[in-house]
C-alpha positions as CSV (number, residue, x, y, z in Angstrom):
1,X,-71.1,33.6,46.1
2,X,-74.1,36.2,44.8
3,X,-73.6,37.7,47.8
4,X,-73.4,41.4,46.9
5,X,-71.0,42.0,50.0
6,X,-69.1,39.3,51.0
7,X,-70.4,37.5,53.8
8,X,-67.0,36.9,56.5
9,X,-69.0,34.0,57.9
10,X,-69.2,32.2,55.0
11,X,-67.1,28.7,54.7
12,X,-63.9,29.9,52.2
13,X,-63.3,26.0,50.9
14,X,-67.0,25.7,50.0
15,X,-66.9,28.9,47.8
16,X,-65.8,28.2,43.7
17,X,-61.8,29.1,43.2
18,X,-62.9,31.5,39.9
19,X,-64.8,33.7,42.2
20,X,-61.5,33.8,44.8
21,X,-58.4,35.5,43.8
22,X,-55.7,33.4,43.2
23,X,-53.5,32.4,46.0
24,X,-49.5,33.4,45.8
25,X,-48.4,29.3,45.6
26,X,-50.5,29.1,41.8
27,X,-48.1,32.1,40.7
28,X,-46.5,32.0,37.8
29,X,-42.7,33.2,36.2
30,X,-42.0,34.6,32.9
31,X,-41.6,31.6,31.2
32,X,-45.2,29.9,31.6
33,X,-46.5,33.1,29.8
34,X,-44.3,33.3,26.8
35,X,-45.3,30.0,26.0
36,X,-49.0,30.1,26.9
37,X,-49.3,33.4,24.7
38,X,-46.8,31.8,22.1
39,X,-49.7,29.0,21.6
40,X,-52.7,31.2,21.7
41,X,-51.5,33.9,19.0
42,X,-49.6,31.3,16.5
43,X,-53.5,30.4,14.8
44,X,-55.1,28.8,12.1
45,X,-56.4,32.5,11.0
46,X,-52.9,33.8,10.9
47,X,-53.1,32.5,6.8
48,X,-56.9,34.6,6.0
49,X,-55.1,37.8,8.6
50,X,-51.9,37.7,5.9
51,X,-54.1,37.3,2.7
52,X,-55.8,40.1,4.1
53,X,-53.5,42.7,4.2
54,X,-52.6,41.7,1.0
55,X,-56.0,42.0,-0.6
56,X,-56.4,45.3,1.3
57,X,-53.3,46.7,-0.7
58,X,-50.7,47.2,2.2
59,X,-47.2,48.1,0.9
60,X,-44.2,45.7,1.9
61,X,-42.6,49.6,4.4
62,X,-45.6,49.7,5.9
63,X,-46.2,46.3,6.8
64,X,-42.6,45.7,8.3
65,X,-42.7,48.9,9.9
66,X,-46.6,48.9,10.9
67,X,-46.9,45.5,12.1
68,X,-43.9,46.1,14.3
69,X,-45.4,49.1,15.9
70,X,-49.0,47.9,15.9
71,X,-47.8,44.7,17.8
72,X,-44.9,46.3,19.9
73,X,-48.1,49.1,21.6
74,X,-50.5,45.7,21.8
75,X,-47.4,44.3,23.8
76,X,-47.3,47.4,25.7
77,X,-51.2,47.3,26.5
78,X,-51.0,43.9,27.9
79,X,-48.4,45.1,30.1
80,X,-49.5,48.8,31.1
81,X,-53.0,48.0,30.9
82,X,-54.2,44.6,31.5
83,X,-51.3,43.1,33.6
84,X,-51.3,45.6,36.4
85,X,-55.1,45.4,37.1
86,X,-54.6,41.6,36.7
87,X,-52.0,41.1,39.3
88,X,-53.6,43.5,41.5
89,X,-57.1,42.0,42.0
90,X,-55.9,38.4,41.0
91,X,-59.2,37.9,39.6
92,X,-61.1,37.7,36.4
93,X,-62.5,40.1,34.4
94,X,-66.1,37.6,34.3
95,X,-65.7,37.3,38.0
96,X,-64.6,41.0,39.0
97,X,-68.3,42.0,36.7
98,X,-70.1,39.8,38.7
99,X,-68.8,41.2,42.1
100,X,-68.9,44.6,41.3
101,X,-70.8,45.7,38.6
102,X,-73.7,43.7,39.0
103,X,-76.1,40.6,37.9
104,X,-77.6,42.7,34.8
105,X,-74.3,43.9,33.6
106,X,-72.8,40.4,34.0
107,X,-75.6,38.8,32.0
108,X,-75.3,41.4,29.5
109,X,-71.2,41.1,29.1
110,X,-71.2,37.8,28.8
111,X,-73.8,37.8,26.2
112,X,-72.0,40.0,24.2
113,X,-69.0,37.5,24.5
114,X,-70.9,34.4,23.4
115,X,-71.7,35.9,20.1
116,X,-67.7,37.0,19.7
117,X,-66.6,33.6,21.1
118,X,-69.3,32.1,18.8
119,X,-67.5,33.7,15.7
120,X,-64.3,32.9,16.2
121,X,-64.8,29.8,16.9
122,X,-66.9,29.2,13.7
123,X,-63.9,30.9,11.9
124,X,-61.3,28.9,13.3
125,X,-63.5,25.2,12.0
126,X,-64.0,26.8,8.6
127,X,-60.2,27.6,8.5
128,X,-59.8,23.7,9.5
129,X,-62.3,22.7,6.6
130,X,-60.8,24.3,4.1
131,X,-57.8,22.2,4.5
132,X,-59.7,18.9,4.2
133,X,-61.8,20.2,1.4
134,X,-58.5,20.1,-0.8
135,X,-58.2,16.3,0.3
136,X,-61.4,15.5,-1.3
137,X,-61.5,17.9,-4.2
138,X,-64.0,20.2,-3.7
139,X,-64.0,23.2,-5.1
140,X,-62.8,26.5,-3.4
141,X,-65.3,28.3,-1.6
142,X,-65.3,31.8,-3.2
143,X,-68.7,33.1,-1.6
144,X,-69.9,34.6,1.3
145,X,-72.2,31.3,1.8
146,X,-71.1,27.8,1.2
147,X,-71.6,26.7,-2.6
148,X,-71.1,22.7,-2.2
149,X,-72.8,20.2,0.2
150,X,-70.0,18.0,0.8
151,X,-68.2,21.2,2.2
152,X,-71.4,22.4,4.5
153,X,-71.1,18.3,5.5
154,X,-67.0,18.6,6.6
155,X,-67.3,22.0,8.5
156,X,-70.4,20.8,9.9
157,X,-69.2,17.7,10.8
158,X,-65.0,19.1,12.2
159,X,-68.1,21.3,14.4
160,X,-69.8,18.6,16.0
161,X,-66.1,17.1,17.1
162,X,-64.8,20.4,18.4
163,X,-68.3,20.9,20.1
164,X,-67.3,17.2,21.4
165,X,-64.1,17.8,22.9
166,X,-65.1,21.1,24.5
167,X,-67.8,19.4,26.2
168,X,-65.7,16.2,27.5
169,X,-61.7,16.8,27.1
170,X,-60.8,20.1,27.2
171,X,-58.0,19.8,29.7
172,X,-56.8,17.0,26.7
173,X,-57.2,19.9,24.4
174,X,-55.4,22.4,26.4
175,X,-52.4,20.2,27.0
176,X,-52.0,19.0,23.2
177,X,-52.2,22.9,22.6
178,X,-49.0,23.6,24.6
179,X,-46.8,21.3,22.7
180,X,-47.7,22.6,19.4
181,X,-46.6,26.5,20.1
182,X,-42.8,25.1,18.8
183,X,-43.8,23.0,15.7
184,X,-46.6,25.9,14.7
185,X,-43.9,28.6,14.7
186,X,-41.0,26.5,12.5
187,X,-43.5,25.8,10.3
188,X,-45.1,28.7,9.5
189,X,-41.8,30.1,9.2
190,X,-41.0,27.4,6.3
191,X,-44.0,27.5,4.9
192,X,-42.6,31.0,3.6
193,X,-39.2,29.9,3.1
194,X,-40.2,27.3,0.8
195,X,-42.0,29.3,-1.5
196,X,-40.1,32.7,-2.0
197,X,-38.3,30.9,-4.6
198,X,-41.0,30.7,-6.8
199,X,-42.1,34.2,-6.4
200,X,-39.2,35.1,-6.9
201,X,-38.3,33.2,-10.3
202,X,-41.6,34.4,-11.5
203,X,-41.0,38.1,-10.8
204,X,-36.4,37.9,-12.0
205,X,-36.2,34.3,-13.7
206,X,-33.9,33.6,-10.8
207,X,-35.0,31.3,-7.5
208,X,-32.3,32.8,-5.3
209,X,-32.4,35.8,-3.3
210,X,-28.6,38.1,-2.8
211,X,-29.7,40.3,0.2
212,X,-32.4,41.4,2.6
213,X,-33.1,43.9,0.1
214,X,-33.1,41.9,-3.1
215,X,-36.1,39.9,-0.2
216,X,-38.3,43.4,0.1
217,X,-38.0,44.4,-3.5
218,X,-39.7,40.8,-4.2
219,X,-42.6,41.3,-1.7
220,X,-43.1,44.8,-2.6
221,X,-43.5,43.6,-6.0
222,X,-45.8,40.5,-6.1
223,X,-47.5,40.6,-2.9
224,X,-47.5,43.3,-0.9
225,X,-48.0,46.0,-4.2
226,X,-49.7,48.7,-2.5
227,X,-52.4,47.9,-4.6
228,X,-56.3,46.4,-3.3
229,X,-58.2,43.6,-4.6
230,X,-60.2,46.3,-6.8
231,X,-57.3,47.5,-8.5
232,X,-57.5,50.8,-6.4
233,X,-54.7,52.6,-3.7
234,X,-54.8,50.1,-0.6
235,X,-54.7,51.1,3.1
236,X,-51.6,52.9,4.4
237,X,-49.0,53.2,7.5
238,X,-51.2,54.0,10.1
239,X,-53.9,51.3,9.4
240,X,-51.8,48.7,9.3
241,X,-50.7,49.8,12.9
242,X,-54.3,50.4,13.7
243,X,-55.0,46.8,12.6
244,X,-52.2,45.1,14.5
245,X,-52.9,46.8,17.9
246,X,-57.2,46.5,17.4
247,X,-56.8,42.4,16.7
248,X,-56.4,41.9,20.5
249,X,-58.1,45.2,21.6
250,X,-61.0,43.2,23.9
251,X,-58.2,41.3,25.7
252,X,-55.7,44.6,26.4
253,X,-58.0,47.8,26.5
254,X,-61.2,45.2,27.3
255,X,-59.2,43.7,29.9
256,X,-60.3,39.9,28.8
257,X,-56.7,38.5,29.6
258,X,-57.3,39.4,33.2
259,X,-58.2,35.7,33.6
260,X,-54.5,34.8,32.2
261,X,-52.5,37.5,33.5
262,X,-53.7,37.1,37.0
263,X,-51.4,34.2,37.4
264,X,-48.6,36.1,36.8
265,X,-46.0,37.1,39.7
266,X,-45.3,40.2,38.3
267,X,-47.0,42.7,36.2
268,X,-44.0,43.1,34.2
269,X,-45.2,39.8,32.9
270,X,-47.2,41.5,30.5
271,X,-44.4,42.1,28.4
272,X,-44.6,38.6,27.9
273,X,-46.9,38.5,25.4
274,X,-44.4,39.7,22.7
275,X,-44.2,35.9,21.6
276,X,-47.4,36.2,20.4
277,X,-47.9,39.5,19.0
278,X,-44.0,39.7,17.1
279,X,-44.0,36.2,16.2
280,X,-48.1,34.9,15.9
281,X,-48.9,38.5,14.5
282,X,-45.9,39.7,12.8
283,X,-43.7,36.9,11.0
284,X,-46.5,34.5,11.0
285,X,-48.8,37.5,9.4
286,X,-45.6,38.4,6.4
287,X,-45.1,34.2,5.8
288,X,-48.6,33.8,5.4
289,X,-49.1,36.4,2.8
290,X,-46.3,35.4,1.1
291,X,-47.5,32.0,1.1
292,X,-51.4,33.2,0.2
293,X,-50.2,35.7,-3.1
294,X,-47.6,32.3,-3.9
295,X,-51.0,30.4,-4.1
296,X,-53.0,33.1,-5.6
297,X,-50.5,32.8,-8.4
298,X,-50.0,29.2,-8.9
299,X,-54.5,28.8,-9.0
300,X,-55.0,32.0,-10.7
301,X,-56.9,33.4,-8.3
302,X,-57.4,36.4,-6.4
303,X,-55.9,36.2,-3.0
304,X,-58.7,37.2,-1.2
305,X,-60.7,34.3,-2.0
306,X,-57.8,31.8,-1.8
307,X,-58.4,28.9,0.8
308,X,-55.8,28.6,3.6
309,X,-56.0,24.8,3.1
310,X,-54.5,25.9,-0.3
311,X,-51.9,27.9,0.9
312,X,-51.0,25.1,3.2
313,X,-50.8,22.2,0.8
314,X,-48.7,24.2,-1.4
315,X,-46.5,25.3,1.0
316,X,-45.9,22.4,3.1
317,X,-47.6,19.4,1.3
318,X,-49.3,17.1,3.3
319,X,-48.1,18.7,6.5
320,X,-49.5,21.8,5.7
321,X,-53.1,19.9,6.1
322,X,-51.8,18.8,9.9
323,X,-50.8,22.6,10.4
324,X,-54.3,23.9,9.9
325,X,-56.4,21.3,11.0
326,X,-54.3,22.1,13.7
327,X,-54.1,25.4,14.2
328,X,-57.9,25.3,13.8
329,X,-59.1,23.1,16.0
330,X,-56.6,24.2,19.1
331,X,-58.0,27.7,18.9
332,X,-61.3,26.8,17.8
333,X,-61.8,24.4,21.4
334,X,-61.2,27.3,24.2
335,X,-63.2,29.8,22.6
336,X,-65.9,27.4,22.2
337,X,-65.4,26.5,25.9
338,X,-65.2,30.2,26.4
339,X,-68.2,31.1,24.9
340,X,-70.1,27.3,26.8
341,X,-69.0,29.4,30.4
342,X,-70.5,33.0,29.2
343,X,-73.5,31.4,28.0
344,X,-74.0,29.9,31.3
345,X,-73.1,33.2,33.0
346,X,-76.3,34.4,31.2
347,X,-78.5,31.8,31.8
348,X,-77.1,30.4,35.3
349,X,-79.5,27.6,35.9
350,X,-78.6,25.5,32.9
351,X,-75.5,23.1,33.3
352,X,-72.4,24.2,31.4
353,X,-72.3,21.2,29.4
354,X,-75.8,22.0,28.3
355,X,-75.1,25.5,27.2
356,X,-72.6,24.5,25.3
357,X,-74.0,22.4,23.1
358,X,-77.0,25.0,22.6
359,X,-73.8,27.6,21.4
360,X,-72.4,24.5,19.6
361,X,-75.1,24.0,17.3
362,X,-75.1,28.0,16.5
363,X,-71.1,27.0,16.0
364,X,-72.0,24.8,13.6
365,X,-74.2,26.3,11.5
366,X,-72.0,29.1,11.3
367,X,-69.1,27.8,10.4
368,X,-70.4,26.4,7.1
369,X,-70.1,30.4,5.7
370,X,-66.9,31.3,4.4
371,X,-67.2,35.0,4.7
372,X,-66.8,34.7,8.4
373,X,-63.4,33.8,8.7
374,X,-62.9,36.2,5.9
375,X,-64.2,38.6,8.0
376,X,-61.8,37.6,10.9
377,X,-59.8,41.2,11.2
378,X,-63.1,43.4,11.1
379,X,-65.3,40.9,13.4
380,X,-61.9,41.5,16.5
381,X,-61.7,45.3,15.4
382,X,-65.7,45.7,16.6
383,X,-65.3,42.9,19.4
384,X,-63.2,45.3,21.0
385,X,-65.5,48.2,20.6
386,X,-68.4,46.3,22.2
387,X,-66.3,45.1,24.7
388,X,-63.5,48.2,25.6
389,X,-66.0,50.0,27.6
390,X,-66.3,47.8,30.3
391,X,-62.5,47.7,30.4
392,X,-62.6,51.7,30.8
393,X,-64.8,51.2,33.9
394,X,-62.7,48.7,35.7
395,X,-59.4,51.2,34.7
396,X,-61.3,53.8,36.1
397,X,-62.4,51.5,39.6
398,X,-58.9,50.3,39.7
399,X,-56.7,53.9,39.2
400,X,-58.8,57.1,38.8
401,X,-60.8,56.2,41.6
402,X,-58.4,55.5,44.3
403,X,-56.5,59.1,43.1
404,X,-59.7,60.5,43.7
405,X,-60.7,59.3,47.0
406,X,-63.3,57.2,45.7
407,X,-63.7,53.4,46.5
408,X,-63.2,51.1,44.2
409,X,-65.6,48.7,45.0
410,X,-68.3,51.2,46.1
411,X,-70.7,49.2,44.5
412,X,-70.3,46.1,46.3
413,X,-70.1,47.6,49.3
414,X,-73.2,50.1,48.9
415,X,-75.2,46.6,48.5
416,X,-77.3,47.6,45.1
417,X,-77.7,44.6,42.4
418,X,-76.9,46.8,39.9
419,X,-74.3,49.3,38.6
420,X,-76.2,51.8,37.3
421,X,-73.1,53.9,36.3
422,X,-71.6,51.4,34.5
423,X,-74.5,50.4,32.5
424,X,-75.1,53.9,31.6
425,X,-71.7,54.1,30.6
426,X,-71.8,51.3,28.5
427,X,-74.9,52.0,26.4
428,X,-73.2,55.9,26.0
429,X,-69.8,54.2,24.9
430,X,-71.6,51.9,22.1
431,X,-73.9,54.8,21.0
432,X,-70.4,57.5,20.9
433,X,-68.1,54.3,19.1
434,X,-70.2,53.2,16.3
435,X,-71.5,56.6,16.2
436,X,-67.9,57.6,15.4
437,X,-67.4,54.9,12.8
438,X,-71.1,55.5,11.1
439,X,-69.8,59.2,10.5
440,X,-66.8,57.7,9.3
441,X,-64.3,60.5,11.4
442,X,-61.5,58.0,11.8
443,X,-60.8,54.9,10.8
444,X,-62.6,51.9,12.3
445,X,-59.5,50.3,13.6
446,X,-58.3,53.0,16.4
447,X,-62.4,53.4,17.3
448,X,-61.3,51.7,20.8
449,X,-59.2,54.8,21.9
450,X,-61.7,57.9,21.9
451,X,-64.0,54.6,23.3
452,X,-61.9,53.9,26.2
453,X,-61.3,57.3,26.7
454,X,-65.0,58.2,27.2
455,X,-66.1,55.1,29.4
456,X,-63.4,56.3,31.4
457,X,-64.6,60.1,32.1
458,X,-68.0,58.9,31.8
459,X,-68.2,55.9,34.5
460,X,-66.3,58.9,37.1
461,X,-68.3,61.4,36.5
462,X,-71.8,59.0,37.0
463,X,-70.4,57.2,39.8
464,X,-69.4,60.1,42.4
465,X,-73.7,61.0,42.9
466,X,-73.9,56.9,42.8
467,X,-71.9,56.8,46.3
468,X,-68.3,56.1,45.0
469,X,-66.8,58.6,46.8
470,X,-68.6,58.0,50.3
471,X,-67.3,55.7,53.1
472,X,-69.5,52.6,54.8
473,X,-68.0,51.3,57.6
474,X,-69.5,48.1,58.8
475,X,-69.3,46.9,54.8
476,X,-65.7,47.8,54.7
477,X,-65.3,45.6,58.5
478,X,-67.3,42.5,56.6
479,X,-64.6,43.0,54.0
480,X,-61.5,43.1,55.6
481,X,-62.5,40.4,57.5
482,X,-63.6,37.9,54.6
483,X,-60.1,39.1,52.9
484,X,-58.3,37.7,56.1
485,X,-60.4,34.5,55.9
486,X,-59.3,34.2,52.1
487,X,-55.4,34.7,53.0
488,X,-56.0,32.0,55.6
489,X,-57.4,29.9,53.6
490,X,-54.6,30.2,51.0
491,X,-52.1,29.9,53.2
492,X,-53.6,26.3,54.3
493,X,-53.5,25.6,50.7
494,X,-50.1,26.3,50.1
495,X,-48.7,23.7,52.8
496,X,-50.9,21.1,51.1
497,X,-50.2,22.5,47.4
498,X,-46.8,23.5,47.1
499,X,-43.8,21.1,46.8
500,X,-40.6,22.2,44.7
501,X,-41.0,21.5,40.8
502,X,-39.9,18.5,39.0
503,X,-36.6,18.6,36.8
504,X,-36.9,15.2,34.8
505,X,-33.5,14.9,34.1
506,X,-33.0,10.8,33.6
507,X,-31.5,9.1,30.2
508,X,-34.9,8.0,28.3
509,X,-36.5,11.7,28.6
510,X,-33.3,13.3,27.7
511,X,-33.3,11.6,24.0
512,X,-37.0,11.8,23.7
513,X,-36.5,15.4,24.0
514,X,-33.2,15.5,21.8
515,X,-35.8,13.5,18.8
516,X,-38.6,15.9,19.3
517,X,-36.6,19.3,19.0
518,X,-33.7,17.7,16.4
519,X,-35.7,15.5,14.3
520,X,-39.4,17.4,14.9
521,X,-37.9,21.1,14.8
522,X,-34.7,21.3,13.3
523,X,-34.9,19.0,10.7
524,X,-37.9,21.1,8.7
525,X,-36.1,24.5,9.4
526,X,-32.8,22.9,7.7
527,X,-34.6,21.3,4.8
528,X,-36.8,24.8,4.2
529,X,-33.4,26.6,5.0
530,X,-32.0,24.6,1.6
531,X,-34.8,24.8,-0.8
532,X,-34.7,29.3,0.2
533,X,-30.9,29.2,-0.3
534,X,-29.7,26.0,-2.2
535,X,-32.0,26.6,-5.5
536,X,-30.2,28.1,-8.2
537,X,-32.7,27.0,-10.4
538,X,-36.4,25.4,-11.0
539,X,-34.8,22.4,-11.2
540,X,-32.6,22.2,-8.2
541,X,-35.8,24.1,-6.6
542,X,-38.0,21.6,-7.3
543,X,-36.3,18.5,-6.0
544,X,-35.5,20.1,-2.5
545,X,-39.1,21.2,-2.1
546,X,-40.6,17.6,-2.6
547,X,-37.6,16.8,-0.5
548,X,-39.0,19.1,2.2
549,X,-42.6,18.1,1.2
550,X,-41.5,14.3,1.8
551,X,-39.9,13.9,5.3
552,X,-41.6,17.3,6.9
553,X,-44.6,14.9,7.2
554,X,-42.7,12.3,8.5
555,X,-40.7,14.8,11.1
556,X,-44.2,16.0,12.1
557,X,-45.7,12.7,12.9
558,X,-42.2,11.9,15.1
559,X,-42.6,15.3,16.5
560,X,-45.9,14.9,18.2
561,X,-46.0,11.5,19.4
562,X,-42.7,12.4,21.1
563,X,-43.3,15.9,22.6
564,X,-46.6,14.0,24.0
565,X,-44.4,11.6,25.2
566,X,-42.6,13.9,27.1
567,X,-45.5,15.7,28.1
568,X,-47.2,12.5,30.0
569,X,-43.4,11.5,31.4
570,X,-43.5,14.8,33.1
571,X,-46.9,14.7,34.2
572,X,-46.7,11.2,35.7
573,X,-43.5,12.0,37.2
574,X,-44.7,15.3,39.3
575,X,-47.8,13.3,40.1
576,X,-45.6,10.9,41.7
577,X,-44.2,12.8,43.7
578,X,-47.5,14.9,45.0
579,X,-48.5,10.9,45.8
580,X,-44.9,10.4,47.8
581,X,-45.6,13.6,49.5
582,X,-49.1,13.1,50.6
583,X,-48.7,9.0,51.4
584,X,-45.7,8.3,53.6
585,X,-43.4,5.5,52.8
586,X,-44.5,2.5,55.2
């Protein structure tokens, strides 16, 4: 479908689904998103994010007040922002550039996302090496560029696997990624319980904590002092918010969740995303700093240059390996798939799969240098700055345009190939945001806003003498007529699609679940529960922690090979029935 205006003619069930909006039967409730956005924002770079504001001399007020605001507004962006244009186009951001703003700005967009995809991804594999580094004793990677072969070799090789699986099992991927949301978030949560204790004892002499406040006066001290890496006054109250609401700027102000959001029933859906942001990027973001200045202590090292495969082991033992080889490599695998369907956006005559292994072996490469996933919080801040722009365009299309009279999709139906407006508006935005932060008027971190803003003005101000605001008939006709075609076509859909979901409710799934959540869950949350508040001494401390360290492996292992089991049981269950539906009995 290159089409500029859609051709009513056309056959509907020949065209690709990503460049249809979705039908109302693939809908979604509340729950599918708290989970999806529990998975995606509970990562392996959660432990460098921490460390960071750490190293960057945050004090323990502002981070429990600032990372709750910055994360409560990026909550509220997904669902003033990003949700409502999502729901009411039901289409992708990738697919709504293609229709409307053009082949060029396509190209260029998704190039833009290959190199951000590209990053993160190679940040998310390093993250994973550094955990299997400690199993073979290399030394830590304290430079910008990797200073040991055998290292270079692991996060080379983890590369070449996650390139692997992006390229042949993704759906395998994606699946394994939706049982780990649970077990990521106890753990993490452990991971800090089990070693406030000996921060503590090294700050009072004492391993047990009286009150909430005895818990702040102990992370004010020894972690988060107020104090940078250099020795010097570290960032303040409104950075910290600026840092928590810029880490998911290009998928709330740049509108990149469009793609998950346009599942959902409701807009108010949005709101959803608050198991992400207060859980992935607030608790997960305090226990991993705790965890990282516990490490930085115990290897006499600087935070900032502590491993998160070290803060792993010695928070969790050997578990803490699974958690970020983990944690890596399910974050690492969509992005890279991510960045394999923009690259072929860009150069649409190559096969995906081939594409992806030409930004695979970039992946690789990259992630042997440490200072990118070092880098993590900075490389998000700007993605969103390259990327916010275009998001100010489609707000604009979306609901300046229609206040003003204009039509939204005036370019499609003018018939040009390209958006000259938005591309305009685009190169002004990039000029007017790093401009902003070369001059150094405000920090980098809120750059998006004045961004957004701008893009906004700009893009309705260029497009009114474009034809925006004038009317064209027979392309509006061709329109409404393909639209009608498309709800027809859905509606077919549905009576093949839909049938009522699944409730497994027999015996044998019932105590597979009951292991999984008891044995899996509950079990490490108890044992961490005793070693934070059955310690009254190193002693007594000691024992429960290799306790914990002991059978948290073990309740890992049982935890994943059940939950999987009860994955497949479900999925063989509902395809059953589609089978019993579809083929009568005889």
């Amino acid at each position: 479908m290159t089409d500029t205006i859609r051709d009513p003619n056309s056959n509907i069930a020949d065209i690709d689904d990503e460049q249809l909006p979705v039908p109302e039967h693939r809908l979604h409730g509340p729950v599918h998103f708290l989970g999806l956005y529990g998975a995606e924002h509970v990562a392996a770079t959660e432990f460098v994010i921490g460390a960071a504001f750490v190293a960057m001399g945050a004090t323990i007020k502002d981070i429990l007040i600032g990372l709750f605001i910055g994360n409560l507004l990026a909550a509220l962006s997904f669902w003033l922002i990003t949700a409502p244009i999502a729901v009411k186009t039901r289409l992708s951001l990738y697919t709504y550039i293609e229709q409307n703003l053009g082949e060029l700005a396509s190209r260029l967009y998704n190039g833009a996302n290959v190199l951000i995809f590209v990053a993160i991804s190679a940040a998310m594999i390093t993250v994973s090496a550094t955990a299997v580094r400690v199993l073979f004793e290399i030394p830590p990677q304290i430079y910008p560029y990797p200073t040991n072969i055998y290292f270079a070799l692991i996060a080379g090789s983890a590369s070449v696997i996650a390139v692997a699986v992006a390229y042949y099992g993704f759906n395998v991927v994606a699946e394994f990624a939706t049982i780990c949301t649970p077990w990521l978030m106890v753990m993490f949560t452990a991971g800090g319980m089990v070693l406030i204790p000996s921060l503590n004892e090294a700050l009072t002499g004492y391993t047990t904590l009286a009150s909430f406040s005895d818990f702040v006066s102990l992370a004010g001290t020894t972690v988060f002092t107020g104090i940078n890496a250099e020795g010097r006054p570290g960032i303040g109250l409104w950075e910290v918010i600026g840092f928590a609401w810029a880490a998911n700027t290009f998928a709330h102000f740049g509108l990149i969740d469009m793609a998950l959001l346009r599942y959902a029933k409701k807009s108010v859906y949005g709101l959803c995303t608050v198991t992400g942001m207060m859980f992935g990027h607030y608790v997960a973001w305090i226990s991993a700093a705790l965890m990282g200045a516990a490490t930085a202590s115990i290897m006499k090292l600087s935070i900032a240059v502590v491993s998160p495969g070290d803060v792993a082991y010695y928070a969790l033992g050997a578990t803490g390996f699974v958690i970020v080889i983990i944690a890596g490599w399910t974050t690492a695998n969509p992005n890279l798939y991510r960045a394999g369907l923009a690259a072929q956006a860009v150069f649409p005559e190559i096969p995906r799969q081939k594409v992806t292994l030409a930004v695979g072996a970039v992946v690789v490469v990259a992630s042997c240098f440490p200072f990118i996933y070092r880098s993590i919080l900075p490389i998000l801040a700007y993605a969103g700055l390259v990327l916010v722009p275009i998001g100010g365009v489609v707000f604009a299309e979306q609901h300046i345009f229609p206040r003003l009279g204009y039509k939204s999709n005036w370019h499609r139906l003018k018939g040009v190939s390209n958006n000259k407006p938005a591309l305009i508006t685009w190169a002004v935005c990039l000029v007017f945001g790093f401009g902003l932060d070369s001059l150094d008027v405000i920090p980098f971190v809120y750059l998006f806003l004045p961004t957004w803003v701008v893009s906004i003005i700009c893009y309705t101000v260029l497009a009114k003498p474009a034809g925006a605001d004038k009317s064209y008939p027979e392309a509006e006709q061709r329109e409404q007529e393909f639209d009608s075609k498309v709800k027809a076509y859905h509606a077919r859909l549905a009576t093949q699609e839909s049938h009522a979901p699944v409730k497994d409710t027999s015996l044998l799934t019932t105590l597979i679940r009951a292991v999984w959540i008891v044995i899996g869950l509950l079990v490490p949350f108890v044992l961490a529960w005793r070693v934070l508040f059955n310690s009254p001494n190193l002693y007594d401390y000691y024992v429960n922690r290799e306790l914990f360290y002991d059978l948290t492996i073990w309740c890992t292992l049982i935890y994943f090979v059940f939950a999987w089991w009860d994955l497949q049981r479900g999925k063989g269950l509902s395809s059953n029935q589609v089978t019993a539906e579809v083929v009568p009995a005889s």
